[in-house]
C-alpha positions in Angstrom: -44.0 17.7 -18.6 -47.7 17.7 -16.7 -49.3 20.8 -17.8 -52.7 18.8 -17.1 -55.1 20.7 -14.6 -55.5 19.8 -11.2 -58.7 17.4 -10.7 -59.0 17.6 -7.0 -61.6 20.5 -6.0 -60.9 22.4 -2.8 -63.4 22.2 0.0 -62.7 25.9 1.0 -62.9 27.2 -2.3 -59.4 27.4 -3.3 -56.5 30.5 -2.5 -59.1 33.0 -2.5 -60.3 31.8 0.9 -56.7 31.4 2.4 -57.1 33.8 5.4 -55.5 37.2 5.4 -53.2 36.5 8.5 -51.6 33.6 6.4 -48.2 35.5 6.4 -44.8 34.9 6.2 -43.2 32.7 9.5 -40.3 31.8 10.3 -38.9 35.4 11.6 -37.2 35.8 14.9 -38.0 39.3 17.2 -35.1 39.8 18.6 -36.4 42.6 21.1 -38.8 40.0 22.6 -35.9 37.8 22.9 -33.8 39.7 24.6 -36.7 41.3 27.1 -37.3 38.0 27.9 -33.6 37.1 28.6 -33.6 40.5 30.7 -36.3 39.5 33.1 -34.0 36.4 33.1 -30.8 38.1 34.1 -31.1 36.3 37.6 -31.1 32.8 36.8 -28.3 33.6 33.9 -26.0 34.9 36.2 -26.7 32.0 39.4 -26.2 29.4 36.2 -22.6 31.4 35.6 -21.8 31.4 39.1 -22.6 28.0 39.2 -20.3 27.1 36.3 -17.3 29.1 38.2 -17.7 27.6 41.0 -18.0 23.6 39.4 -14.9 24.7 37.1 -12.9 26.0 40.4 -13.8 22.3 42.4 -12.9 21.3 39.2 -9.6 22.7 39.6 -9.2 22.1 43.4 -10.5 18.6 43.2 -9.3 16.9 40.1 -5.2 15.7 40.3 -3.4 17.8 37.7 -1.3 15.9 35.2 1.9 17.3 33.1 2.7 16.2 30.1 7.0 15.8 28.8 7.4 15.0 25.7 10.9 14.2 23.7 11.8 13.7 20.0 13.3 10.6 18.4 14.5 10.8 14.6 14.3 7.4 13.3 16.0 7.7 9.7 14.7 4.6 7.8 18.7 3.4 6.7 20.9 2.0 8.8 24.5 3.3 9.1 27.2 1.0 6.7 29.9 0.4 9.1 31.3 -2.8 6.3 30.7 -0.9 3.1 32.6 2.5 2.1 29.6 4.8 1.9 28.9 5.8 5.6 24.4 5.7 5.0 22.8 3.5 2.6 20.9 4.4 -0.4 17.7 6.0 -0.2 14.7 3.5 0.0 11.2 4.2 -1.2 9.2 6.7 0.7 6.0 4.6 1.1 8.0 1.9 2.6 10.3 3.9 4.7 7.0 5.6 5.8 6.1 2.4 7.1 8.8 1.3 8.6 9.1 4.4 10.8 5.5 3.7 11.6 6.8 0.0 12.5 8.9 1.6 14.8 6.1 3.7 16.6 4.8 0.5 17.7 7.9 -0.9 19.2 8.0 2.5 21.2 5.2 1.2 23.0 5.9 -2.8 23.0 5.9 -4.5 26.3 9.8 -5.1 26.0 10.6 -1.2 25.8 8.2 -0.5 28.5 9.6 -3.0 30.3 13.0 -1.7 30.4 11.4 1.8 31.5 9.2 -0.1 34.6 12.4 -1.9 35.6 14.4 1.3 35.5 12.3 3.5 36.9 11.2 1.1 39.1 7.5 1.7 38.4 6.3 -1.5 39.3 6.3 0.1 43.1 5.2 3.8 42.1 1.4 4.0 43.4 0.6 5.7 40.2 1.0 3.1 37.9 0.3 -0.2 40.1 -2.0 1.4 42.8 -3.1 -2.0 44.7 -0.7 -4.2 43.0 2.3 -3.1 45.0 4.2 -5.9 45.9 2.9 -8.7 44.6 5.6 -9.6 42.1 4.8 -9.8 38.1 1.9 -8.8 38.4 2.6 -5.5 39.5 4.9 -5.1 36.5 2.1 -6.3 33.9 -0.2 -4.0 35.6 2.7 -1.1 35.3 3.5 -1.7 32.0 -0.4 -1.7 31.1 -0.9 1.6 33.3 2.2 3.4 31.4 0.5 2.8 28.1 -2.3 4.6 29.1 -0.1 7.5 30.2 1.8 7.7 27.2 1.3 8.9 23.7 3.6 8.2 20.8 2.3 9.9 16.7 5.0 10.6 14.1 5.3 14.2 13.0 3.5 14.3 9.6 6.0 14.6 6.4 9.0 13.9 8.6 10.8 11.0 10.8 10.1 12.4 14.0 9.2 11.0 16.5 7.5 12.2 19.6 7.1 10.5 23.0 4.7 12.4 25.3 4.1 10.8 29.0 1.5 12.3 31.2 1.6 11.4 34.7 0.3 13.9 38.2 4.5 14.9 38.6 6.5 17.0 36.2 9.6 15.3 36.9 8.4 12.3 36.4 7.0 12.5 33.2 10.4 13.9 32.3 12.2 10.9 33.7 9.7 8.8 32.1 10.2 10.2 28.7 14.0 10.3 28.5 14.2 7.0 30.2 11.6 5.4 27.0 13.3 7.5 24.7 17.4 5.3 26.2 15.1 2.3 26.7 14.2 2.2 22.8 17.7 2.9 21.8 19.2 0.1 24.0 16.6 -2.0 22.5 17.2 -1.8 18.8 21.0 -2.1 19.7 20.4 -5.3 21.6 17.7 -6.3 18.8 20.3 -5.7 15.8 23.4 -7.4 18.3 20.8 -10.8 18.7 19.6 -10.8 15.0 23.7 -10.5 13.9 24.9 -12.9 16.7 21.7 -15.4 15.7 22.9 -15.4 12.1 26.6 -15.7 12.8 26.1 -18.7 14.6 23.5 -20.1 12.0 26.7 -19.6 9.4 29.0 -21.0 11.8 26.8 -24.3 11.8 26.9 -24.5 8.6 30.9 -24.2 7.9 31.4 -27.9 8.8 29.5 -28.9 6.2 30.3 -26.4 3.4 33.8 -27.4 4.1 33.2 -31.4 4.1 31.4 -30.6 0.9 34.5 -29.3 -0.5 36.6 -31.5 0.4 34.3 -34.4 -0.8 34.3 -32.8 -4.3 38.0 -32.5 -4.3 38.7 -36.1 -3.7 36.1 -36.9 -7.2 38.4 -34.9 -9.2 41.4 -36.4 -7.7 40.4 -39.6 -7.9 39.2 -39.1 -11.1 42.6 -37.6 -12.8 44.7 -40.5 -11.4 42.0 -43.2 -12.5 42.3 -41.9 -15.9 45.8 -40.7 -15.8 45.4 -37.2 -16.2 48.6 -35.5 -14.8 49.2 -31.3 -15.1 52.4 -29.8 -14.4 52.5 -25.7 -13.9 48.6 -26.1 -15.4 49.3 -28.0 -18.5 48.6 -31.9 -18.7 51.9 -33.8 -18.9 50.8 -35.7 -22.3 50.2 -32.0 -23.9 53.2 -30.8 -22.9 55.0 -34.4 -24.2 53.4 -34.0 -27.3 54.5 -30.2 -28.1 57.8 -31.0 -27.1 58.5 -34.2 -29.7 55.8 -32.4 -32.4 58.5 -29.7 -32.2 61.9 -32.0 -32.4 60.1 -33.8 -35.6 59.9 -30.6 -37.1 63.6 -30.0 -36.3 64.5 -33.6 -37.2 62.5 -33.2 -40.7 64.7 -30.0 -41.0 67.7 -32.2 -40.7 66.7 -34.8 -43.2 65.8 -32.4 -45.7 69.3 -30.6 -45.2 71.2 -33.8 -45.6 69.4 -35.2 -48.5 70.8 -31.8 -50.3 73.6 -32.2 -49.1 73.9 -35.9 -50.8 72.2 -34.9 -53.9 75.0 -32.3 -54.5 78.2 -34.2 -53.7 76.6 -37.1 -55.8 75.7 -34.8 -59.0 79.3 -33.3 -58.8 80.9 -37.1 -58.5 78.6 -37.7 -62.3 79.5 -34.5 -63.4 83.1 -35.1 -63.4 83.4 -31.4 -62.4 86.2 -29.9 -60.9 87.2 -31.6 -57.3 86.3 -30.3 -54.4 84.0 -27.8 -55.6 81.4 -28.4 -53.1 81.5 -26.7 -49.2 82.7 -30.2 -47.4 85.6 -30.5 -49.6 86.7 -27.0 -49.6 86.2 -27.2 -45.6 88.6 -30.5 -45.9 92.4 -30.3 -44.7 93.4 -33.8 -46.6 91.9 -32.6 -49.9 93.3 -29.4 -48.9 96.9 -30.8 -49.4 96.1 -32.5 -52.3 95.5 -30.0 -54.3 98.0 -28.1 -53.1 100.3 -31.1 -53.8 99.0 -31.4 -57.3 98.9 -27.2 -58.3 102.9 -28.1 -57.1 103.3 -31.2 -60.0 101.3 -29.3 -62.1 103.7 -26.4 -62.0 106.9 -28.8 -62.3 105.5 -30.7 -65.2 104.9 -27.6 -67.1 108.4 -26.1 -66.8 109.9 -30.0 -67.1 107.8 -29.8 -70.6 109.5 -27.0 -72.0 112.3 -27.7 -71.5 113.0 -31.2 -71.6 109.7 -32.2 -74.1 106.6 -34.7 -73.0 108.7 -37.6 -73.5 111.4 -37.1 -71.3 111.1 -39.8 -68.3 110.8 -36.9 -65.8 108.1 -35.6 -67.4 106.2 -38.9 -67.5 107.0 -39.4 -64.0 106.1 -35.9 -62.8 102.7 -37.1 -64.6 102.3 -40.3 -62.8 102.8 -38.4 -59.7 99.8 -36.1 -60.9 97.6 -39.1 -61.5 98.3 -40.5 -58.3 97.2 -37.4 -56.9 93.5 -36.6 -58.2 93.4 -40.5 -57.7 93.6 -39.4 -53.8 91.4 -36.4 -54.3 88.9 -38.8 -55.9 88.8 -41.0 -52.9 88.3 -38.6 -50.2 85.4 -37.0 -52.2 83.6 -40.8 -52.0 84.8 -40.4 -48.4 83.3 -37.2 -47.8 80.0 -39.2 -49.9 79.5 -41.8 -48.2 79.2 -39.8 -45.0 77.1 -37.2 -46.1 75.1 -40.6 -47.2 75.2 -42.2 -43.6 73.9 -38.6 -42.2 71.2 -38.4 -44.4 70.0 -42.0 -43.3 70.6 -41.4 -40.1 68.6 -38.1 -40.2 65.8 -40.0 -42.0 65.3 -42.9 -39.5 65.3 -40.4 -36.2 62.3 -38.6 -38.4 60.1 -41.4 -38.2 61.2 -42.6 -34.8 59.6 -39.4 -34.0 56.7 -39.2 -36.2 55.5 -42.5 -34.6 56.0 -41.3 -31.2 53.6 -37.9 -32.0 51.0 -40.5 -33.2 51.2 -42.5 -30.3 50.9 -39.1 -28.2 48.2 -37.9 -30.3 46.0 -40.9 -29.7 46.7 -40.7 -25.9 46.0 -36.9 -25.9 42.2 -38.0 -27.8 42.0 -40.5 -24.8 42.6 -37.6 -21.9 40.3 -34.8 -23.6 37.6 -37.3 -24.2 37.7 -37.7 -19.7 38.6 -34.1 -19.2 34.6 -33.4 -20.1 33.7 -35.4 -16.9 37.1 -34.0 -15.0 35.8 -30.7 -15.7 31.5 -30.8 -14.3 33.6 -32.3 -11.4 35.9 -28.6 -11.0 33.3 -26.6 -11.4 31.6 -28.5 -8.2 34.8 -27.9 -6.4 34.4 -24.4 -7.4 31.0 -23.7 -6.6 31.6 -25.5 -3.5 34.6 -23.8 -2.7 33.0 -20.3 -3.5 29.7 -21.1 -0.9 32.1 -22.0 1.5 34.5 -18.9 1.0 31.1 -16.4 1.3 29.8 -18.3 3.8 33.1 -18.0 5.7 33.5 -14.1 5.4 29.9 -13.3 5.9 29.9 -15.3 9.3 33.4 -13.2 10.3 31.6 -10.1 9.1 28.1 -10.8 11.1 30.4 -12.1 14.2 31.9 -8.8 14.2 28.7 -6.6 13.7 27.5 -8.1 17.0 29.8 -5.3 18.3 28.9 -2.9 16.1 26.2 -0.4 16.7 24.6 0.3 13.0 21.3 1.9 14.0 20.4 5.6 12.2 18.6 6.6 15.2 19.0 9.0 17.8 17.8 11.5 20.6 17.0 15.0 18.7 15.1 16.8 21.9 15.5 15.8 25.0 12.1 16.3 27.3 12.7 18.9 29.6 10.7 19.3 33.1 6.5 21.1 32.1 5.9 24.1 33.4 2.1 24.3 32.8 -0.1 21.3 33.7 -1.6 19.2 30.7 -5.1 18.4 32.6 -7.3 20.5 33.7 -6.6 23.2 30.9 -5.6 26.6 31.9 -8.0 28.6 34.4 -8.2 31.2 32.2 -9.8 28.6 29.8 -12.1 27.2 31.9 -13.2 30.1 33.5 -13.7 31.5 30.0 -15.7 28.0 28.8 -18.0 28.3 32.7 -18.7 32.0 31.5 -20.1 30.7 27.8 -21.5 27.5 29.4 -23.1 29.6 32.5 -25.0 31.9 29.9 -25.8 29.7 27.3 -27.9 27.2 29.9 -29.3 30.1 31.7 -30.4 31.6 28.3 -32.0 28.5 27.5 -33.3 27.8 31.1 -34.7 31.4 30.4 -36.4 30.7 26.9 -37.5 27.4 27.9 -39.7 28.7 30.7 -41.2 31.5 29.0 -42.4 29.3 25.8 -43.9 26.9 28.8 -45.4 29.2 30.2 -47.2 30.9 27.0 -48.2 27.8 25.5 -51.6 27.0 25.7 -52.4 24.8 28.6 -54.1 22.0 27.2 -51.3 21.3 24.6 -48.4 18.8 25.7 -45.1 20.0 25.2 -42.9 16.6 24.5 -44.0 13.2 23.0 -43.3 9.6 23.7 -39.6 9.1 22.3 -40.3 7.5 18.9 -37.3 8.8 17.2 -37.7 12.3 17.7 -36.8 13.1 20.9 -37.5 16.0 23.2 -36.1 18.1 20.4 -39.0 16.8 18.8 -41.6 17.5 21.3 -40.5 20.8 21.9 -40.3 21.9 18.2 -44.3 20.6 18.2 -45.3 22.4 20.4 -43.6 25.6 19.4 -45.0 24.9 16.0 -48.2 24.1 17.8 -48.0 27.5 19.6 -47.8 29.4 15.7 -50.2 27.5 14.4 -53.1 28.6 16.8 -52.7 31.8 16.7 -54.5 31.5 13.1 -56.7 28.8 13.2 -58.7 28.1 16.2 -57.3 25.6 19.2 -57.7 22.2 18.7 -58.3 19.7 21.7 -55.9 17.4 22.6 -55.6 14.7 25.1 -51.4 13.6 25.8 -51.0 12.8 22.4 -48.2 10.2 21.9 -46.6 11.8 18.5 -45.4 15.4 18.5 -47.4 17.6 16.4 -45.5 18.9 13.5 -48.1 20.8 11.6 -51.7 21.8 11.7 -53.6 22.6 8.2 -56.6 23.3 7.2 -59.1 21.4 5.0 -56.7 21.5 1.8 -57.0 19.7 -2.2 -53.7 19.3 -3.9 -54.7 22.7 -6.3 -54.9 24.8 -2.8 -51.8 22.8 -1.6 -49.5 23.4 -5.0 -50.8 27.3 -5.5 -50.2 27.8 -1.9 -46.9 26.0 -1.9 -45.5 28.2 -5.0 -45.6 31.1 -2.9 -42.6 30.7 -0.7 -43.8 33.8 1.7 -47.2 32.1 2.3 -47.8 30.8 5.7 -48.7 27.6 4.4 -45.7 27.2 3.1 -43.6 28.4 5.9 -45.6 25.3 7.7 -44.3 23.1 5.2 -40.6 24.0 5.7 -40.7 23.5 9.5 -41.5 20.1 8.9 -38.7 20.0 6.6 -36.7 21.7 9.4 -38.0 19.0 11.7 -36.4 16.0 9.2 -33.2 17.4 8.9 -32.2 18.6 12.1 -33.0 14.6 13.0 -31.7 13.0 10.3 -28.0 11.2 11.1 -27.5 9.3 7.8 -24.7 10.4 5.3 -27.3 9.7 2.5 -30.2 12.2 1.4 -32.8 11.8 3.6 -35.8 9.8 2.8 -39.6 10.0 4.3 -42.7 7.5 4.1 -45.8 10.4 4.3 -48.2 7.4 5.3 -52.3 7.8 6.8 -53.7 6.1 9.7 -56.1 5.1 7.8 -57.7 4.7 3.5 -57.9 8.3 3.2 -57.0 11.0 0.6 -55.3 13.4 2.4 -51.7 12.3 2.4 -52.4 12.6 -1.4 -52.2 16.6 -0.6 -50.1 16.7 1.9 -46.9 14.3 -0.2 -47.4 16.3 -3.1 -47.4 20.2 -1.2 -44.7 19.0 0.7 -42.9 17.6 -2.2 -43.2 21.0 -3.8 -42.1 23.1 -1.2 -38.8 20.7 -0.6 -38.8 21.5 -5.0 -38.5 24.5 -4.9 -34.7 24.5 -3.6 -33.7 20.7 -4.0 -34.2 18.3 -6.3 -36.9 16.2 -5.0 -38.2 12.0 -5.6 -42.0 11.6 -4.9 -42.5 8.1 -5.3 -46.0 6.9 -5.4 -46.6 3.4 -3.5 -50.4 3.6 -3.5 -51.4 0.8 -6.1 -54.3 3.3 -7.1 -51.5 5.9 -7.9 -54.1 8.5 -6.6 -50.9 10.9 -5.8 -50.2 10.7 -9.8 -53.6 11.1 -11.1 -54.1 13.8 -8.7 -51.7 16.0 -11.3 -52.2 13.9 -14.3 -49.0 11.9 -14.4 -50.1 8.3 -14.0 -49.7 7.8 -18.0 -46.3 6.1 -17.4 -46.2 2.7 -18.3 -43.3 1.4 -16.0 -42.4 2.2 -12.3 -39.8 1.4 -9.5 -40.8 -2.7 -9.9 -39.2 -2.5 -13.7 -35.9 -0.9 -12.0 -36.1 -3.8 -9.5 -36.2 -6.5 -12.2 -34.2 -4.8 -14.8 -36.4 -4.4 -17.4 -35.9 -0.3 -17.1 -33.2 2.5 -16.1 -34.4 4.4 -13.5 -34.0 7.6 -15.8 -36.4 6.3 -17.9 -39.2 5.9 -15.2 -39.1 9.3 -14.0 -41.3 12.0 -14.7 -41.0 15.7 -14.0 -43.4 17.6 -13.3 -42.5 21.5 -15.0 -44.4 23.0 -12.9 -43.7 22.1 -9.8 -40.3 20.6 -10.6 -41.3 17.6 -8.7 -39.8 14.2 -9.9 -42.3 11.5 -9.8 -42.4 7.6 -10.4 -45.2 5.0 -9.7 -44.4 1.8 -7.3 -46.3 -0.1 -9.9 -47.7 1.0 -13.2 -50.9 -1.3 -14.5 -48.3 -1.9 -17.6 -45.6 -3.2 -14.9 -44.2 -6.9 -16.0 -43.2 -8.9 -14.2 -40.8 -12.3 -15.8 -39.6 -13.3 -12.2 -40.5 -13.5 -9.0 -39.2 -9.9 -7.4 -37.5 -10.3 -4.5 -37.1 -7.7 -1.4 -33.3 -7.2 -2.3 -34.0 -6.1 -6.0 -36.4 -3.4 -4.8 -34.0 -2.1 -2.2 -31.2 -2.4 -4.6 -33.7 -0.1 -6.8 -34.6 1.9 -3.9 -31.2 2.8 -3.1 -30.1 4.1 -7.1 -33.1 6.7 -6.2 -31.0 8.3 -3.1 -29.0 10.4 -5.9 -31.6 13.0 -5.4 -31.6 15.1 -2.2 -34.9 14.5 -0.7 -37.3 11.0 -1.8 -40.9 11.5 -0.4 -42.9 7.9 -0.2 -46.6 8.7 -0.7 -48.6 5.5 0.6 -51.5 4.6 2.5 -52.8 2.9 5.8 -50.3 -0.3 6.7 -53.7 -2.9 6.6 -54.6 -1.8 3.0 -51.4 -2.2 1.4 -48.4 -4.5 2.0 -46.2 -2.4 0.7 -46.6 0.3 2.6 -44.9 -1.8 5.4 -42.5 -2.9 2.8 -41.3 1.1 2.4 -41.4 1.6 6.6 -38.4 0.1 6.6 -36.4 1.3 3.6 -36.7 4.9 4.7 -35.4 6.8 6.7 -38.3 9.1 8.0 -42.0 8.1 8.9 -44.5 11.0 9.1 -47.6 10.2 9.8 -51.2 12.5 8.2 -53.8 12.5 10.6 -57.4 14.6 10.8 -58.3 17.1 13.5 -62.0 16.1 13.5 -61.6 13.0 13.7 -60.6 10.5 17.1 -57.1 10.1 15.5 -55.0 9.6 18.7 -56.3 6.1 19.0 -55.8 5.9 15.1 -51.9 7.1 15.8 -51.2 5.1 18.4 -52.5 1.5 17.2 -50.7 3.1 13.9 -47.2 3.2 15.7 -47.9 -0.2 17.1 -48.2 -2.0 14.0 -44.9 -0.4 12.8 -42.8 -2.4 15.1 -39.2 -1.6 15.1 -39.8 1.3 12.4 -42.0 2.8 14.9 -38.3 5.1 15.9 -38.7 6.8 12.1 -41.9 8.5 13.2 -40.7 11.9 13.5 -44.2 13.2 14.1 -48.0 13.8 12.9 -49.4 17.0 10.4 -53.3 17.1 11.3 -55.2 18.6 8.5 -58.9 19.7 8.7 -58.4 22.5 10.5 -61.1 25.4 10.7 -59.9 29.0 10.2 -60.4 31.6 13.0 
């Protein structure tokens, strides 16, 4: 995007004056390294010695400890000893998870432990109470406190196991220990479980008495109720139903009756009009005395036709034969208004019973009304007896069935591996270990011991090797001076009195079109300088977020200008770099042309911009770059120091952010950015008194004075 060319002029006449020794850094010669380590085969091997000999009074000295360990499966359902599967349905993984993790933590509650310290007795075992023998409780407290420590209890991943490890300085112990937690914990749920089932089978008991007055109460309201209102069942049917079916079905029987004896009326009375033959209905035919009659009368009736023919219808025996005859249907005649006059008195009879029996099925009717109208309230009043009755039935069982799990042992839990006596120790680890660890250890600090002394001793003598601890460390120091060391050999040796900061670089007099030509070449030495202070900010940087540095001058001058920007470029070249430009002149972005922006970090803060759209990128260089403050900044409300760090912290996306400001004095915000990031290095001159300069520098930082990770000097003259 800035293609503009570089405005800064070099004072050395640009690349072409770069001297020829200006190579490539960085390499290691490993035949120097290991003559030096060579002529240091003495102290290597006395160090090694030494590390045998501190791992074997390690081994002597130190009490050993072993280490049992047994196996508890803990399945997360309980046996059903009530129900007629034998294990309960599978619950949820997550929550059986955690309940077997619940469980871990009762392994090593006070009340398991204390079954184990009372068993065992450890409350007199100098081991666990050392000094508190014998004073009572609190040698079991300080037992139970000392066998936490000694014991370690994880869940196997993926699984239900269990294991109980117990370290103490005897083998059998810790086995007795383990095996005696492992019985302790079993005898604890089982007491646990008996207490919970004995605590609610009592709670149910207390509570029978008055689910069973309850019952009772309601019971006495119906009662009461049915004989206040006269409601009285027999086999489950009310007595007025069963009344009322009863005499509804005798008035259909009696109606039956009625209707057979009016027939029967109507027919003997239509023969009497009809003058029809006698007796030719079922009651007379079914009638001895007209029976006889007519038999009497076929008789005359046969003697008065043979008296006719042959003494003639005048004859007197004829007429008298006749008389006889009339006599006779005369007879017949009155039996059959006999026989009508009863059927007459049945039928009356029949009729009268109907509506004796009609009126009583009204009378029970109205009375049935009466009892079905209070069987609504009789009814809310059985279902309370029920409801009561059924609490008190459930309640009942479940308090017989809890009162006999107090007996029962339900727990899914048991022993799967038993701990067995250790036959290595736990602590120290194995001599062959250690011996191996004091051999490594033994020629790794006489290798350094070695190293150390020879770049001491070839350093130049008026050159410091450590700094004050501002952050850096001895790690620090050390790396200054080694870089310090590199340095001269190509430009010529620079006087310094104890300085304060370590050194991490020394360049000479260098514009930011030297720097960035210079910097492109990744062999050049100049750039190789540039990486070690990169080196130098990453080896001390702790943070899990991108590292951030403040490049800041003692005092109002141009060279951090070069030194940001080169060192931005060199970081560019294989991360994706933030140069942010706090100087209000924004002499970092005019130095490559890019101050035409017209928003910076401030319009993030407020929220007037996206940080994308404040960012430039430089194509050459493949620097990012955005201004602290662009002269077309606005700003609607007051800006507050949250907003910028909130701003400040959407820019630690990229990998490195390089802070380009000026002395602390000139520029509040310079101060502002010492505390937001996360590195301070500090641009000094070599020909100028700048370890005064540094020093009152670092004082004015205050707390942020521990981000100073060191100084780069620029100015210096080539050999």
């Amino acid at each position: 995007m800035f293609e503009a060319p570089r405005q800064m002029q070099s004072a050395i006449a640009g690349a072409a004056n770069v001297p020829a020794g200006f190579a490539p850094t960085g390499e290691i010669d490993f035949q120097r390294l290991l003559s030096v380590l060579w002529q240091g085969r003495g102290t290597i091997a006395w160090t090694t010695a030494a590390s045998l000999v501190a791992v074997m009074l390690l081994v002597l000295i130190v009490p050993h400890s072993y280490t049992a360990v047994t196996q508890i499966l803990i399945e997360p359902t309980d046996l059903r000893a009530v129900n007629t599967d034998i294990a309960a349905n599978q619950t949820n993984n997550e929550v059986a998870v955690l309940q077997v993790e619940s469980q871990v933590r009762v392994l090593m509650s006070d009340s398991v432990l204390g079954r184990v310290v009372k068993a065992e007795m450890l409350d007199r075992d100098p081991e666990f109470v050392g000094r508190w023998i014998g004073t009572g409780a609190d040698s079991t407290i300080a037992a139970i406190n000392a066998l936490k420590r000694s014991i370690s209890v994880k869940r196997a991943e993926r699984t239900y196991v269990v294991d109980v490890g117990v370290t103490t300085h005897e083998p059998a112990k810790a086995t007795r220990i383990a095996n005696a937690i492992a019985q302790a914990y079993l005898t604890e749920q089982t007491a646990v479980r008996s207490d919970a089932a004995r605590q609610i089978s009592q709670s149910l008991s207390a509570r029978l008495n008055e689910l069973k007055e309850r019952v009772r109460q309601a019971e006495d309201r119906a009662e009461a109720y049915k004989a206040s209102h006269n409601i009285i069942g027999v086999n489950g049917q009310l007595v007025d139903e069963q009344q009322l079916s009863e005499v509804n079905n005798q008035l259909g029987q009696a109606r039956a009756r009625t209707a057979a004896a009016k027939a029967r009326l109507d027919q003997i009375q239509q023969i009497q009009s009809s003058k029809s033959e006698f007796g030719a209905f079922p009651e007379a035919i079914q009638s001895q005395t007209i029976t006889a009659l007519r038999s009497q009368y076929a008789e005359i009736m046969r003697r008065e036709a043979e008296q006719m023919t042959s003494l003639g219808d005048r004859h007197p025996a004829v007429i008298e034969i006749q008389a006889q005859a009339e006599r006779l249907r005369h007879m017949i005649e009155d039996e059959v208004r006999r026989i009508a006059l009863s059927a007459r008195s049945d039928y009356e009879s029949a009729r009268a019973n109907e509506a004796a029996l009609a009126a009583s099925v009204d009378k029970l009717k109205g009375s049935a009304i009466t009892t079905n109208e209070a069987l609504v309230t009789l009814r809310e009043l059985e279902r309370d007896v029920l409801a009561s009755r059924a609490v008190y039935e459930a309640f009942l069982v479940r308090a017989r069935e809890t009162g006999e799990q107090e007996r029962l042992d339900t727990k899914n839990i048991r022993i799967i591996s038993r701990a067995e006596v250790p036959l290595r120790r736990s602590f120290p680890p194995s001599s062959l270990l250690l011996a191996m660890a004091a051999v490594l250890f033994g020629v790794a600090a006489g290798s350094g011991m070695v190293v150390a002394r020879e770049l001491y001793d070839a350093q130049m003598p008026h050159i410091s090797k450590t700094g004050i601890g501002t952050g850096a460390g001895a790690a620090a120091g050390s790396l200054g001076g080694k870089l310090f060391q590199t340095v001269t050999q190509f430009w010529p040796p620079i006087k310094l009195s104890s300085p304060t900061v370590p050194v991490l670089a020394v360049l000479p007099n260098v514009d930011v079109s030297f720097g960035l030509d210079a910097a492109e070449d990744s062999k050049s030495r100049f750039a190789g300088e540039l990486r070690k202070v990169i080196k130098v900010l990453y080896a001390d940087h702790k943070s899990r977020e991108n590292p951030s540095v403040l490049v800041v001058a003692c005092d109002d001058q141009d060279d951090t200008v070069a030194v940001a920007l080169t060192l931005a470029a060199v970081a560019a070249s294989t991360q994706r770099v933030l140069l942010i430009d706090a100087d209000l002149e924004r002499r970092t972005l005019s130095a490559i042309d890019a101050d035409q922006n017209d928003a910076g970090l401030v319009d993030v803060a407020t929220g007037r911009r996206q940080l994308a759209d404040v960012i430039f990128r430089d194509q050459q260089t493949n620097i990012n770059l955005v201004s602290f403050v662009s002269p077309s900044s606005r700003r609607d409300r007051r800006i507050s120091e949250t907003d910028v760090r909130r701003a400040f912290d959407q820019v630690k996306r990229f990998d490195m952010v390089i802070v380009a400001a000026v002395d602390l004095r000139r520029d509040p915000s310079t101060r502002f950015f010492a505390g937001l990031v996360d590195h301070i290095v500090i641009v000094a001159r070599t020909d100028e008194p700048y370890e005064g300069a540094i020093n009152q520098f670092v004082a004015r930082l205050g707390v942020d004075a521990r981000k100073v990770r060191g100084a780069v000097l620029t100015g210096a003259k080539t050999a």
